[in-house]
C-alpha distance (Angstrom), angle and dihedral (degrees) to the residues before:
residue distance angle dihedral
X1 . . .
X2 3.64 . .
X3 3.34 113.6 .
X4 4.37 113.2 169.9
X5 3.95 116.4 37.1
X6 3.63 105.9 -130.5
X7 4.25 85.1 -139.3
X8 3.68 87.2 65.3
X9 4.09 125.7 76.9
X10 3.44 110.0 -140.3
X11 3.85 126.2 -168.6
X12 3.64 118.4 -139.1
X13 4.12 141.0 158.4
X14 3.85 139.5 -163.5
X15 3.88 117.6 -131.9
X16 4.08 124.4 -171.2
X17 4.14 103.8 -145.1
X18 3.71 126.6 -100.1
X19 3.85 94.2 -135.6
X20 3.46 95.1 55.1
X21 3.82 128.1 -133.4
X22 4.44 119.2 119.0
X23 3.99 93.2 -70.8
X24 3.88 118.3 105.7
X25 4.02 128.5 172.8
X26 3.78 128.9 -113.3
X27 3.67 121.1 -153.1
X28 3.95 128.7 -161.7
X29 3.63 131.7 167.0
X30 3.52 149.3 146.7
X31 4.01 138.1 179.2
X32 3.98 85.1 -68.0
X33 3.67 112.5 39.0
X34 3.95 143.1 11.0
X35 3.62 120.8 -153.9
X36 3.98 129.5 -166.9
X37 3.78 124.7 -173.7
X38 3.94 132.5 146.5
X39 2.98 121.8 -147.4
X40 4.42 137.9 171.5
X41 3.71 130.7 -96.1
X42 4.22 116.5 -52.0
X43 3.81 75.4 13.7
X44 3.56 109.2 -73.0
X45 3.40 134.4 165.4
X46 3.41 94.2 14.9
X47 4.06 121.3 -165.3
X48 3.84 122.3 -167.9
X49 3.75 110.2 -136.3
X50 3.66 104.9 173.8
X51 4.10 139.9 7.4
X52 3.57 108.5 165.9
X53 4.00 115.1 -176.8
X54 3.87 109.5 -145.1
């Protein structure tokens, strides 16, 4: 499933946790939706957190 529209610009951030351990946070969002997952190194194990429709 397709989840970004490659029309659309989208805003979005990496973040390495304070609490240590191999997880960090990803961050996307745009005037309609923010989403918040973390997620391992190269990305796996990924684990959505929040997607919050506006």
């Amino acid at each position: 499933m397709k989840f970004l529209d490659d029309q659309k610009t989208y805003l979005g951030n990496q973040l390495e946790s304070e609490f240590g351990g191999e997880r960090c946070f990803g961050i996307v969002a745009n005037m309609d939706f923010i989403m918040i997952c973390t997620y391992e190194k190269d990305g796996a194990d990924p684990e959505l957190l929040l997607y919050k429709k506006r």
